[in-house]
N, C-alpha and C positions, 0 to 999 in steps of 0.2 A: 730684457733687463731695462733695456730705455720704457718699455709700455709699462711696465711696474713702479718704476719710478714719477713717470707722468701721472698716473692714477692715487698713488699715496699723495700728489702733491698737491693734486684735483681735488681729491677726499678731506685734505686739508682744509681748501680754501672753502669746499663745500660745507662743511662743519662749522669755521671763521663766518661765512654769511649766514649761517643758519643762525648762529647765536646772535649776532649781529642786528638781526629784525626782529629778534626778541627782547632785545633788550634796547634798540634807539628810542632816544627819547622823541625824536616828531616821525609821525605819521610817515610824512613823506621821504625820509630818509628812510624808512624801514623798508617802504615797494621798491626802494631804489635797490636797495640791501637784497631782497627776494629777487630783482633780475639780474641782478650778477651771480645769486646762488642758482639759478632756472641756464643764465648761460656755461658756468660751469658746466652742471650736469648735461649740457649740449656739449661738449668738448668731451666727455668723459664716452659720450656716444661714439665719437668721432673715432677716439684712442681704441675701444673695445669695437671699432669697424661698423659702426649701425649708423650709417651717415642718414638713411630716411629717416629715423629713430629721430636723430638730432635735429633734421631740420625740422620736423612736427613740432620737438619743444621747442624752438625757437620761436617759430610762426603761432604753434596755438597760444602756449603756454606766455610769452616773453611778450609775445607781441599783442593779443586778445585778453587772456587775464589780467596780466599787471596793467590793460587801458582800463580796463574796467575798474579795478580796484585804486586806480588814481581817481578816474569821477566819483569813485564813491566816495574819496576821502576828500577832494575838492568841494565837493558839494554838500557833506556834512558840515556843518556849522560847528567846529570847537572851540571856543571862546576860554580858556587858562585864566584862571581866579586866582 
């Protein structure tokens, strides 16, 4: 009953961040938005027992991807007219 309720509340928050980076308005708040939805769905690992699951997203996903996708938005020039 508690991993049912942990997982609804997870699926929550993962859906809250999802929409969240789609709809921020800067860049940078939105990668931020993507690694709280990336660490969620590492907890959600956790809950349903795939603790190596979770840490791969954590390490590839949280910590590799979203560096990358900050230099790329650092580095992009967007100048707001």
């Amino acid at each position: 009953m508690v991993e049912a309720a942990a997982f609804y509340i997870l699926a929550t928050l993962i859906l809250g961040f999802g929409v969240l980076v789609i709809t921020a308005k800067s860049t940078v708040h939105s990668v931020l938005f993507l690694v709280g939805n990336f660490l969620c769905v590492a907890v959600v690992y956790v809950v349903l027992a795939a603790e190596f699951l979770a840490i791969i997203q954590v390490l590839v996903y949280a910590g590799g991807i979203v560096v990358l996708y900050l230099f790329v938005v650092m580095l992009v020039n967007l100048r707001r007219r």
